[in-house]
TORBA-198469 format. One record per atom (N, C-alpha, C): x, y, z; residue in one letter; chain. Coordinates in steps of 0.02 Angstrom, whole numbers, m for minus. Each point is the difference from the previous one (the first is absolute). Last residue first. Layout:
<kolro><X>X</X><Y>Y</Y><Z>Z</Z><r>A</r><c>A</c></kolro>
...
This chain:
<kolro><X>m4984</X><Y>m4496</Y><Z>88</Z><r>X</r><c>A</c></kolro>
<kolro><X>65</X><Y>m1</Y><Z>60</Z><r>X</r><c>A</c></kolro>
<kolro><X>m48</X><Y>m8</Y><Z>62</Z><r>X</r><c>A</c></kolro>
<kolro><X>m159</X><Y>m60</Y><Z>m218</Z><r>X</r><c>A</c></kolro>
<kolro><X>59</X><Y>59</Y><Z>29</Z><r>X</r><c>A</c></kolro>
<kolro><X>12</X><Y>8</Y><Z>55</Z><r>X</r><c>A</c></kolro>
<kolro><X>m132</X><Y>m160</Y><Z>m141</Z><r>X</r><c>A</c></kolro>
<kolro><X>54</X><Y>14</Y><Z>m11</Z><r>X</r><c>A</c></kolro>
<kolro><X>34</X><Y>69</Y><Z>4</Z><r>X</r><c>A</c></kolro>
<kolro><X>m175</X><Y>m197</Y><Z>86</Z><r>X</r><c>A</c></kolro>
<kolro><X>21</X><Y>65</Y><Z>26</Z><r>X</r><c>A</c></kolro>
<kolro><X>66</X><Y>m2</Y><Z>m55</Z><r>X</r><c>A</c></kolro>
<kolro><X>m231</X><Y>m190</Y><Z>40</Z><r>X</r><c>A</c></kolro>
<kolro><X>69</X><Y>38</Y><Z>m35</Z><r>X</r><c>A</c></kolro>
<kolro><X>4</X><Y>72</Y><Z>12</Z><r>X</r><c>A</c></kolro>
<kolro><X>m129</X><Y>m163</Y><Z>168</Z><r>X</r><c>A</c></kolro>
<kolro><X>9</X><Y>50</Y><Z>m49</Z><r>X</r><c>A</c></kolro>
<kolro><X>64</X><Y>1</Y><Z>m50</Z><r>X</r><c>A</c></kolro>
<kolro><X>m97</X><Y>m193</Y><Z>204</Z><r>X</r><c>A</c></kolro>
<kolro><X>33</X><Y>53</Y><Z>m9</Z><r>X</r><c>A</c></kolro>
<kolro><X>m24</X><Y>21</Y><Z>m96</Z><r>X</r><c>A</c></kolro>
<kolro><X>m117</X><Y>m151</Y><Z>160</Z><r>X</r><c>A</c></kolro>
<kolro><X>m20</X><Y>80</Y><Z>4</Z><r>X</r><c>A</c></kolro>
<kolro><X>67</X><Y>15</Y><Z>m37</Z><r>X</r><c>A</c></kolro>
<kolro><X>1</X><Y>m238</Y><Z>m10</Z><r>X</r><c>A</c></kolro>
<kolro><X>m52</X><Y>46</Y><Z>m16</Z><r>X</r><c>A</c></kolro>
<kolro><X>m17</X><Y>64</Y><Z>m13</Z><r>X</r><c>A</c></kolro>
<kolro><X>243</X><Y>m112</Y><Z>16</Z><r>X</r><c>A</c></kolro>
<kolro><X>m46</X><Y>4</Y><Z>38</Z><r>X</r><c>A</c></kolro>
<kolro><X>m63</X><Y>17</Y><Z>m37</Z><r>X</r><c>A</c></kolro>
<kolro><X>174</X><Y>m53</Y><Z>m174</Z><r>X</r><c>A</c></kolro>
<kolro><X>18</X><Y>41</Y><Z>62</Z><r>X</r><c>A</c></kolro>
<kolro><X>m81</X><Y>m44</Y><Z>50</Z><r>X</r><c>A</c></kolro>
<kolro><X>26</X><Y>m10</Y><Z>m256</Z><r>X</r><c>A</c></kolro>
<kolro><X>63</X><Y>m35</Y><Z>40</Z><r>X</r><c>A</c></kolro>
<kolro><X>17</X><Y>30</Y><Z>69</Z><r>X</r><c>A</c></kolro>
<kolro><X>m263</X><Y>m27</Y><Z>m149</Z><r>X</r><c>A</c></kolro>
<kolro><X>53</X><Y>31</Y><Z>27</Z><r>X</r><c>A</c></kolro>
<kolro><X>81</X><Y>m17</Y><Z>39</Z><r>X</r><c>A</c></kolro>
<kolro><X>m173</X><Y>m58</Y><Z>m229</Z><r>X</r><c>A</c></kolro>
<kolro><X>19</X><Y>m13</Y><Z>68</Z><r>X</r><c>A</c></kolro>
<kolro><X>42</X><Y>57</Y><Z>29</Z><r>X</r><c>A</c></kolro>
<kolro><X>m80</X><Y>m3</Y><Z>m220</Z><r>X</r><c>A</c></kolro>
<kolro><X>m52</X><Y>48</Y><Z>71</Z><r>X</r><c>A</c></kolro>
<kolro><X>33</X><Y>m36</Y><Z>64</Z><r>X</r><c>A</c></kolro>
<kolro><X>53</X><Y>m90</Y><Z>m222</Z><r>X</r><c>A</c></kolro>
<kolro><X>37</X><Y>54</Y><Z>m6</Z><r>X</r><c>A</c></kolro>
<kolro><X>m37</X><Y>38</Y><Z>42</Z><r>X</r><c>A</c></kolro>
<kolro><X>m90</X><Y>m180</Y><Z>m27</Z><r>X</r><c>A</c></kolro>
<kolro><X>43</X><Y>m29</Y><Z>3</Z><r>X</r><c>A</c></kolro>
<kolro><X>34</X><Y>59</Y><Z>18</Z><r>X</r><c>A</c></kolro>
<kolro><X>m160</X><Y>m9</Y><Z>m127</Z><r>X</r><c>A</c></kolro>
<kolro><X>m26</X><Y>12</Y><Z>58</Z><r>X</r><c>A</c></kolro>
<kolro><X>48</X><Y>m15</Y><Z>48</Z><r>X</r><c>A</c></kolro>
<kolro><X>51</X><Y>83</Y><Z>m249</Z><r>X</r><c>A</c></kolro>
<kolro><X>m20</X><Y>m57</Y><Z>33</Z><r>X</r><c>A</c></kolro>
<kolro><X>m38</X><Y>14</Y><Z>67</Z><r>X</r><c>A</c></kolro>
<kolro><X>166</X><Y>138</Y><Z>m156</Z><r>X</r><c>A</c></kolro>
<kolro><X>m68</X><Y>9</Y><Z>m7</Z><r>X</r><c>A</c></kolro>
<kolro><X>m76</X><Y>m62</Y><Z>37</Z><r>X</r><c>A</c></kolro>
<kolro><X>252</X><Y>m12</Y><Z>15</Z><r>X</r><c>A</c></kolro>
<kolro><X>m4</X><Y>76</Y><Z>21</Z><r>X</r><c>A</c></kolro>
<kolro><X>m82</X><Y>4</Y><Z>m13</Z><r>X</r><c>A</c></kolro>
<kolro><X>104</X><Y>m204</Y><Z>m33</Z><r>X</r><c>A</c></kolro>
<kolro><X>m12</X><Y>9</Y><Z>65</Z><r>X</r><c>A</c></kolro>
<kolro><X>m10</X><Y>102</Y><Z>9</Z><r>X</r><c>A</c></kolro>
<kolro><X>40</X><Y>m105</Y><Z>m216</Z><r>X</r><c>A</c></kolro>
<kolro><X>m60</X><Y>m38</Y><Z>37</Z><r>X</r><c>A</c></kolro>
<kolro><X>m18</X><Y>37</Y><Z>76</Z><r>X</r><c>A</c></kolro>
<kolro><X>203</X><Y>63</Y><Z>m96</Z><r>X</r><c>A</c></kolro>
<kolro><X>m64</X><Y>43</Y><Z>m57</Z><r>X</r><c>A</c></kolro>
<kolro><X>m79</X><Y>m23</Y><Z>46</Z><r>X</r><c>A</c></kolro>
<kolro><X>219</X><Y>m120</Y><Z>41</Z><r>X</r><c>A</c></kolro>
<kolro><X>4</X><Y>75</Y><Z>43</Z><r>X</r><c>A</c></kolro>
<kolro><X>m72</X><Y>33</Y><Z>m42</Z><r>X</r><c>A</c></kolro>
<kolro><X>60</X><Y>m195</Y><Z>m105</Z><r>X</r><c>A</c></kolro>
<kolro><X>m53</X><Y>m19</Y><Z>85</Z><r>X</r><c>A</c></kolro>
<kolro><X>8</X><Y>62</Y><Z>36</Z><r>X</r><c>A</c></kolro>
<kolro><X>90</X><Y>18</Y><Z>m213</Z><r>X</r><c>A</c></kolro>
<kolro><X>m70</X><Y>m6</Y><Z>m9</Z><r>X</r><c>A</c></kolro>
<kolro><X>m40</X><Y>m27</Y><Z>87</Z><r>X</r><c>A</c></kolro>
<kolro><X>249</X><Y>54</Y><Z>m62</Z><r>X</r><c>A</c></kolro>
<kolro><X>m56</X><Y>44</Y><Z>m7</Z><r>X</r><c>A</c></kolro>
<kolro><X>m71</X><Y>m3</Y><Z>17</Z><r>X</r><c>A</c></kolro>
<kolro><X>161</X><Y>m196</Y><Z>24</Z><r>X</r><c>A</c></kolro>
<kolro><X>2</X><Y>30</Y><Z>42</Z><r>X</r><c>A</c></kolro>
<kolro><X>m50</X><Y>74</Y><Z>m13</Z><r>X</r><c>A</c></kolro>
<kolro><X>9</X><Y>m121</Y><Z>m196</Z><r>X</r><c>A</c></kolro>
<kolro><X>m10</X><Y>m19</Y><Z>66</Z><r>X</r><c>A</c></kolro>
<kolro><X>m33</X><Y>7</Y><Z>62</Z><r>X</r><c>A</c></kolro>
<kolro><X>150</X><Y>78</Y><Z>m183</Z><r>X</r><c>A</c></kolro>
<kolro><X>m81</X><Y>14</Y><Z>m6</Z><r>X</r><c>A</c></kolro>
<kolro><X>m37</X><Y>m32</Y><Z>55</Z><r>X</r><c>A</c></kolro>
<kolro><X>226</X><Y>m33</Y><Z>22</Z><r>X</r><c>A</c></kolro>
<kolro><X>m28</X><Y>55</Y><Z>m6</Z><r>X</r><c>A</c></kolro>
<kolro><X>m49</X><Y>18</Y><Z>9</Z><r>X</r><c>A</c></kolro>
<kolro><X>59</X><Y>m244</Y><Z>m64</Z><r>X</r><c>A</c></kolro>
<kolro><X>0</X><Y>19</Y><Z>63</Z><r>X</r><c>A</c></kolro>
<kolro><X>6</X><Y>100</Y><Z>33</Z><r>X</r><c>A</c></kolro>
<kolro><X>m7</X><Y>m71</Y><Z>m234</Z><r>X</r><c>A</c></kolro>
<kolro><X>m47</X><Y>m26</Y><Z>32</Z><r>X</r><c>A</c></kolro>
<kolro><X>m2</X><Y>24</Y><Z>72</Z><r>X</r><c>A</c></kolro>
<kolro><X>206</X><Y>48</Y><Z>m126</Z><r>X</r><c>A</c></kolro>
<kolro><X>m60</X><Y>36</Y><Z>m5</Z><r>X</r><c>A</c></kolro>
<kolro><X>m66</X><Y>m29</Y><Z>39</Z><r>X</r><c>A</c></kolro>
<kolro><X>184</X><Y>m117</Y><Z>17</Z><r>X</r><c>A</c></kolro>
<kolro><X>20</X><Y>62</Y><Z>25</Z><r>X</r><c>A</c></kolro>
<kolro><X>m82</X><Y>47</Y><Z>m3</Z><r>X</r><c>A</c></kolro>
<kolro><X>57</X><Y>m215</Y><Z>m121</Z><r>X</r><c>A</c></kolro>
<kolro><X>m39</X><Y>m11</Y><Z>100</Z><r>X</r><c>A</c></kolro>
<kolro><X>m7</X><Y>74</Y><Z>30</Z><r>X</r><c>A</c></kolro>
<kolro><X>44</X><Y>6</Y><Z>m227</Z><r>X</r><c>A</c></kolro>
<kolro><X>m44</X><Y>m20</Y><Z>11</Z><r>X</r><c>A</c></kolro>
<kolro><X>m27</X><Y>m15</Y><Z>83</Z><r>X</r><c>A</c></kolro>
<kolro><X>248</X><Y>37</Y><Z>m36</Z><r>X</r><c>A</c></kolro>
<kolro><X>m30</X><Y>47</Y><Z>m59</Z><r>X</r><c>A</c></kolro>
<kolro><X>m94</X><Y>0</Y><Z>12</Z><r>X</r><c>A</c></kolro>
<kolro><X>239</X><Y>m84</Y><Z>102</Z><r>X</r><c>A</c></kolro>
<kolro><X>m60</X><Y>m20</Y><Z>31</Z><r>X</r><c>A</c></kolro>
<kolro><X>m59</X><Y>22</Y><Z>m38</Z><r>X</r><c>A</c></kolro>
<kolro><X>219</X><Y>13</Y><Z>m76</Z><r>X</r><c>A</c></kolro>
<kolro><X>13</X><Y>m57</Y><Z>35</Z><r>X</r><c>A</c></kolro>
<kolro><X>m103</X><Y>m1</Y><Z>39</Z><r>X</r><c>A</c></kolro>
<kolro><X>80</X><Y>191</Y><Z>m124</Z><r>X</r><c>A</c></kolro>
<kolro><X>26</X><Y>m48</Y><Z>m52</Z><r>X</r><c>A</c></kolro>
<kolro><X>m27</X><Y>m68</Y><Z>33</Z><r>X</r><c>A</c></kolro>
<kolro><X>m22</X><Y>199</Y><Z>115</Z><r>X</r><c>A</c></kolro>
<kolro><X>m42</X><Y>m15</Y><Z>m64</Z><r>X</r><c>A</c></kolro>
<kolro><X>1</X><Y>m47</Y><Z>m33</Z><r>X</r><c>A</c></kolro>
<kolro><X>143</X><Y>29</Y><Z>181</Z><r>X</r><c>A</c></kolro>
<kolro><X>m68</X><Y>3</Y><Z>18</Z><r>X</r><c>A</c></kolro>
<kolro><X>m66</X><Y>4</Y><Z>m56</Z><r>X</r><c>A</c></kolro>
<kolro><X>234</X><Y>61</Y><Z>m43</Z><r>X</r><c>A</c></kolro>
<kolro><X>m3</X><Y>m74</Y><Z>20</Z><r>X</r><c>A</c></kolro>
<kolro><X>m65</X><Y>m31</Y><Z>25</Z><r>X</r><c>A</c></kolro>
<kolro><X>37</X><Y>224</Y><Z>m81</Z><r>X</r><c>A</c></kolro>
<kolro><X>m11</X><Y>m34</Y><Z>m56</Z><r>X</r><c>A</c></kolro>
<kolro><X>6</X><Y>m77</Y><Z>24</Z><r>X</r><c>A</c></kolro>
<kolro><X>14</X><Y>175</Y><Z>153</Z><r>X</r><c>A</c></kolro>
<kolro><X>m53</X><Y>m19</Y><Z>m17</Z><r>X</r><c>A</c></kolro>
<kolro><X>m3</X><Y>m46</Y><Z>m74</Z><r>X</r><c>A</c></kolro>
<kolro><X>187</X><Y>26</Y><Z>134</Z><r>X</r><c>A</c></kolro>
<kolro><X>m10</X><Y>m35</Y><Z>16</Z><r>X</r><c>A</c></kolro>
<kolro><X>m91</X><Y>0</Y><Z>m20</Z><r>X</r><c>A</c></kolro>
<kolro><X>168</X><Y>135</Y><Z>m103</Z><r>X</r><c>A</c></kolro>
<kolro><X>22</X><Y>m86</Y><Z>m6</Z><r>X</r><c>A</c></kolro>
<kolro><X>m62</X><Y>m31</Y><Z>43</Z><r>X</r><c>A</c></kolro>
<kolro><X>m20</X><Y>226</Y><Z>10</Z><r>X</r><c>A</c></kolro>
<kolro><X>m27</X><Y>m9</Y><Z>m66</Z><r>X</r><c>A</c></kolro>
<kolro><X>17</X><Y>m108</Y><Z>m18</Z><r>X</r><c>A</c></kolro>
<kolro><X>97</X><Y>136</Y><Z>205</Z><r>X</r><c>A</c></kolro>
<kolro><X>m70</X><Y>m15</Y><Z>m10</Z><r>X</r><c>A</c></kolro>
<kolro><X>m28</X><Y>m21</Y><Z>m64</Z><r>X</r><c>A</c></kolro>
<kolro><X>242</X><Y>33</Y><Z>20</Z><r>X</r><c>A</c></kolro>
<kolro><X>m16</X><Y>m53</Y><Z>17</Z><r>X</r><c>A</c></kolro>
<kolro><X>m98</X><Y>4</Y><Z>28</Z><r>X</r><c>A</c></kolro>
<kolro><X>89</X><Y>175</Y><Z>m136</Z><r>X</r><c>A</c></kolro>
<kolro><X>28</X><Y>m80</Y><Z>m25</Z><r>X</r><c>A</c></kolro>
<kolro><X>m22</X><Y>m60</Y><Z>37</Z><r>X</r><c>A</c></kolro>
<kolro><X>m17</X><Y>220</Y><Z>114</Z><r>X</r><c>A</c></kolro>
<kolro><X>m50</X><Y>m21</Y><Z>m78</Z><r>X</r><c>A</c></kolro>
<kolro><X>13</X><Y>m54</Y><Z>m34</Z><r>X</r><c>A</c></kolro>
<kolro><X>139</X><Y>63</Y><Z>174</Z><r>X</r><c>A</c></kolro>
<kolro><X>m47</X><Y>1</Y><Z>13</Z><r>X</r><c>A</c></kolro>
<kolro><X>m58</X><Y>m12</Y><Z>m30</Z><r>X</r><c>A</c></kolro>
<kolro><X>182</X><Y>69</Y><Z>m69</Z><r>X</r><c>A</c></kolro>
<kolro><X>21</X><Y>m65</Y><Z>m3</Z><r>X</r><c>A</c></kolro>
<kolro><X>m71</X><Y>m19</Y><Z>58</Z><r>X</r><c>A</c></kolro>
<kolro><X>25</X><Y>234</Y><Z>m68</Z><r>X</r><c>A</c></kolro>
<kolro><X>m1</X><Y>m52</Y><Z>m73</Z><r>X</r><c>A</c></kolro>
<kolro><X>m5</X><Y>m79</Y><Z>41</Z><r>X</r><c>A</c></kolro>
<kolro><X>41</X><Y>175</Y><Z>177</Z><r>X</r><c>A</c></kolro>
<kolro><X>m82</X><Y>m23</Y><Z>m32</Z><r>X</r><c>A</c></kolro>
<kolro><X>m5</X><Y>m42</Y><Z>m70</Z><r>X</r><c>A</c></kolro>
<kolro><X>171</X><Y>44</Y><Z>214</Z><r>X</r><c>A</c></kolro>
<kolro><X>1</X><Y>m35</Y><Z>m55</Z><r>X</r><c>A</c></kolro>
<kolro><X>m66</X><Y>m13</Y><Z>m37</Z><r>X</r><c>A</c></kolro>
<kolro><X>14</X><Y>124</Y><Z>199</Z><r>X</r><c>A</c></kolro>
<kolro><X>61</X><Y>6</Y><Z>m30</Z><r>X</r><c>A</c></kolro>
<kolro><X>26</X><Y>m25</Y><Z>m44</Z><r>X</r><c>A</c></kolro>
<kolro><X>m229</X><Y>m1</Y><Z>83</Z><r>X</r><c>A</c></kolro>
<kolro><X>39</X><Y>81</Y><Z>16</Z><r>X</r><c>A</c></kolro>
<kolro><X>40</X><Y>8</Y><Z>m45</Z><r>X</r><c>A</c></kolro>
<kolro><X>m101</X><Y>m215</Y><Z>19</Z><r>X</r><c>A</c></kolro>
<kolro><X>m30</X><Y>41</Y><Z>m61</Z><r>X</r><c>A</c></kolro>
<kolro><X>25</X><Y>59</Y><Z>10</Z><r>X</r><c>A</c></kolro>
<kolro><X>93</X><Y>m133</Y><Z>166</Z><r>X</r><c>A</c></kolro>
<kolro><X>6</X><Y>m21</Y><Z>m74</Z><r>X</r><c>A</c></kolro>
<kolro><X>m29</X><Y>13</Y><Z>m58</Z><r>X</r><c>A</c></kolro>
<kolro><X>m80</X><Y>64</Y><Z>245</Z><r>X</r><c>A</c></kolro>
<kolro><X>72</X><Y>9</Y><Z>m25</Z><r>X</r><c>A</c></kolro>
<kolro><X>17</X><Y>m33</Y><Z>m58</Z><r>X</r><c>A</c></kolro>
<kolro><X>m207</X><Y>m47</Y><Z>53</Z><r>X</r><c>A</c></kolro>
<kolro><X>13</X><Y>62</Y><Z>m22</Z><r>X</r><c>A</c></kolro>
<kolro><X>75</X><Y>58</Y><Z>m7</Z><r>X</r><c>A</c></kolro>
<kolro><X>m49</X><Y>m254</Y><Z>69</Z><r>X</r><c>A</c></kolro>
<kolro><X>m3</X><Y>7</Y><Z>m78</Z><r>X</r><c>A</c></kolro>
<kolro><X>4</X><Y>106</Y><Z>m1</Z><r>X</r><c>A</c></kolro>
<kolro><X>57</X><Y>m94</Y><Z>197</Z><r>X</r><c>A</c></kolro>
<kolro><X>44</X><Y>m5</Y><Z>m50</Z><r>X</r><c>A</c></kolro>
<kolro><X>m29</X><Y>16</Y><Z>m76</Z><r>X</r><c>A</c></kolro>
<kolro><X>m155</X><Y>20</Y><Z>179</Z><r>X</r><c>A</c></kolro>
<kolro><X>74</X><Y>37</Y><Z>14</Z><r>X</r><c>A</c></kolro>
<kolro><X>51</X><Y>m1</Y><Z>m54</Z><r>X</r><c>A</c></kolro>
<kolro><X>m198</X><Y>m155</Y><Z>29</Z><r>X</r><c>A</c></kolro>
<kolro><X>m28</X><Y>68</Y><Z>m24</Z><r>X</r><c>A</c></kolro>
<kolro><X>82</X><Y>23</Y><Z>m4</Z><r>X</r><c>A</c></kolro>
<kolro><X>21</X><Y>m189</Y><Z>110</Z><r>X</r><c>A</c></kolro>
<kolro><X>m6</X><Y>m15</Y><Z>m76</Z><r>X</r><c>A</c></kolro>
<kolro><X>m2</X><Y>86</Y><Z>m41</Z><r>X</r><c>A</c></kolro>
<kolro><X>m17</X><Y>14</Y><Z>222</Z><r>X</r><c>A</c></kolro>
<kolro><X>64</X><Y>m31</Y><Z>m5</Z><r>X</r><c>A</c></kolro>
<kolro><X>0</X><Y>6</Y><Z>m84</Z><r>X</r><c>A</c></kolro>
<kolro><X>m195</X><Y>7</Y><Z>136</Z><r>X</r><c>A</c></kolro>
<kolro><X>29</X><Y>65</Y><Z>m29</Z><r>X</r><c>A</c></kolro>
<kolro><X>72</X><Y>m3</Y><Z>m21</Z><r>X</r><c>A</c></kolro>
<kolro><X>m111</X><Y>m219</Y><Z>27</Z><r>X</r><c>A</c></kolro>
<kolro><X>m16</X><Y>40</Y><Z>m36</Z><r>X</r><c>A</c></kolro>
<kolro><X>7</X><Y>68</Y><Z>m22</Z><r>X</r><c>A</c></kolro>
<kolro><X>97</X><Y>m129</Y><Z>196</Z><r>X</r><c>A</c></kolro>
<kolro><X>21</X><Y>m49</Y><Z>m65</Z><r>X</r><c>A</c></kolro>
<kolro><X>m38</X><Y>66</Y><Z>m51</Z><r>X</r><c>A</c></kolro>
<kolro><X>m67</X><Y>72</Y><Z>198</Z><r>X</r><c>A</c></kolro>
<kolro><X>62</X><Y>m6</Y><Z>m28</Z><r>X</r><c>A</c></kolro>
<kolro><X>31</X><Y>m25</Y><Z>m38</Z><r>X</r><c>A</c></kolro>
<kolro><X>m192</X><Y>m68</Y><Z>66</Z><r>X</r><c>A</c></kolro>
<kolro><X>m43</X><Y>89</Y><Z>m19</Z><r>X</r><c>A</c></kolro>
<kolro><X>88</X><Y>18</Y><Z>m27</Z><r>X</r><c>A</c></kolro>
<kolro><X>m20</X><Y>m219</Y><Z>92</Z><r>X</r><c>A</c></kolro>
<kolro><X>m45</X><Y>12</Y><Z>m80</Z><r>X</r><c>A</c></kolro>
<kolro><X>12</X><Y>71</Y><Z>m16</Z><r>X</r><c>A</c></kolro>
<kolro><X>46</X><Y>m77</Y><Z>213</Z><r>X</r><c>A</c></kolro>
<kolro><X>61</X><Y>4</Y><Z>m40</Z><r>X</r><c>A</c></kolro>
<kolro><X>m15</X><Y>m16</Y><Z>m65</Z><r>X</r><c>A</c></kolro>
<kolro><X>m149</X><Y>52</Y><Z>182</Z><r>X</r><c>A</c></kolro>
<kolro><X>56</X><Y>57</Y><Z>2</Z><r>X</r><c>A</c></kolro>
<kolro><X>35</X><Y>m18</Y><Z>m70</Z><r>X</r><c>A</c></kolro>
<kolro><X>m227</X><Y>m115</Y><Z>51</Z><r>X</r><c>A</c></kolro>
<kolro><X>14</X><Y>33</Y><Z>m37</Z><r>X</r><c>A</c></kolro>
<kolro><X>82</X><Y>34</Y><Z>m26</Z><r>X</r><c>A</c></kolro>
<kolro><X>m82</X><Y>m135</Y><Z>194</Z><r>X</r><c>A</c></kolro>
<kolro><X>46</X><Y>m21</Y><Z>m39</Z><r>X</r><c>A</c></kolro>
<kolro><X>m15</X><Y>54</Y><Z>m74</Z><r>X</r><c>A</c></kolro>
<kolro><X>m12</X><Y>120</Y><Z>224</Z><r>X</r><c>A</c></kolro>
<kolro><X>m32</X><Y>m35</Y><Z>m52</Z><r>X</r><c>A</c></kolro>
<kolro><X>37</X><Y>m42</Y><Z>m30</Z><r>X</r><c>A</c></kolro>
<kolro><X>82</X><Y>195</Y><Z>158</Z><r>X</r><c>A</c></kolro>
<kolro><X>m39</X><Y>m79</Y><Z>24</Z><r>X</r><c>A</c></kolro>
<kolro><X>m11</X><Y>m37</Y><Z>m19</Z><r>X</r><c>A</c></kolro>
<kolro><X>11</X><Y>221</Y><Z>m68</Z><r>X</r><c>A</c></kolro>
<kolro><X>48</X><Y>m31</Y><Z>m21</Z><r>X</r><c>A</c></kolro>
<kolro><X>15</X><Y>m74</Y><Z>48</Z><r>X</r><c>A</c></kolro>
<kolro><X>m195</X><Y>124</Y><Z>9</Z><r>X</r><c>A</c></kolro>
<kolro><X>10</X><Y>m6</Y><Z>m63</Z><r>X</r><c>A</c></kolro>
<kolro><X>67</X><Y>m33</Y><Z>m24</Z><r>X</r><c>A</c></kolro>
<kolro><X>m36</X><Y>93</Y><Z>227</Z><r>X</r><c>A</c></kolro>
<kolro><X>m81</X><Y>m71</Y><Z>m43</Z><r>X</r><c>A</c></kolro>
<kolro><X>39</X><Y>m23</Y><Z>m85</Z><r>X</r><c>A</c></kolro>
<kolro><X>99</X><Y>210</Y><Z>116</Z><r>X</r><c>A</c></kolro>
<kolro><X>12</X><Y>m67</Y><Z>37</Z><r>X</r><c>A</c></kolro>
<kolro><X>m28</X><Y>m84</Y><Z>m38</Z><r>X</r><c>A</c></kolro>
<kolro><X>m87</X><Y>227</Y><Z>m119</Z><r>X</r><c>A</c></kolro>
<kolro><X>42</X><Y>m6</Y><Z>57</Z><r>X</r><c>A</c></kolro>
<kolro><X>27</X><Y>m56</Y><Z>14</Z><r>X</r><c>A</c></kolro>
<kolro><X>m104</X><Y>165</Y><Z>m185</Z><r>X</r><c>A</c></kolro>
<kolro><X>33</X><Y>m69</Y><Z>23</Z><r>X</r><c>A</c></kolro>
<kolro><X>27</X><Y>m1</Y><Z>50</Z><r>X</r><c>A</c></kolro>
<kolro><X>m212</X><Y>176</Y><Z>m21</Z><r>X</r><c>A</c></kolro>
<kolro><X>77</X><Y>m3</Y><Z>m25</Z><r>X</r><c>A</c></kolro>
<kolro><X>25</X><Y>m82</Y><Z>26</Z><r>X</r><c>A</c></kolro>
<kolro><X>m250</X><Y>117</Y><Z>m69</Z><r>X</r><c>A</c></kolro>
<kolro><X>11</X><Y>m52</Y><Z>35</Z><r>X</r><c>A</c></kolro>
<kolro><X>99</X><Y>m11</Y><Z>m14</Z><r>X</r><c>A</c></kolro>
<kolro><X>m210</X><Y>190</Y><Z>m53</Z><r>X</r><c>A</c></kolro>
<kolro><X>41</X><Y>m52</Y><Z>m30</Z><r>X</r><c>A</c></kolro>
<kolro><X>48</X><Y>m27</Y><Z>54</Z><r>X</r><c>A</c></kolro>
């Protein structure tokens, strides 16, 4: 396995990966220390997402399921994302 080095924080990736553990950070500090209100405000914002996009919401789901479904059983789902020769290796 391959450690971050240098390269990595080079990237315009860098200030996505921080904006996002950022986000991560707080919310789990705020379910630590304020979990009721934590709930309040998830539950607000799925009922807004229900309420406000309700149909596009679902559709676009199934959706997305169904082309991950397509492409797993597809021919489509044999490409390889690496070199030719390489292998899957999943260990160290």
């Amino acid at each position: 396995m391959q450690c971050l080095g240098r390269e990595f924080f080079d990237e315009k990736g860098f200030i996505g990966f921080f904006i996002s553990t950022g986000i991560l950070l707080l919310m789990v500090l705020f379910g630590v220390f304020v979990p009721e209100k934590l709930e309040s405000v998830t539950a607000s914002i799925q009922v807004f997402i229900t309420d406000a996009f309700g149909w596009y919401y679902l559709i676009l789901v199934s959706a997305i399921v169904i082309v991950c479904l397509y492409f797993l059983i597809s021919p489509l789902g044999k490409i390889r994302l690496g070199r030719q020769d390489d292998r899957l290796s999943l260990l160290p």
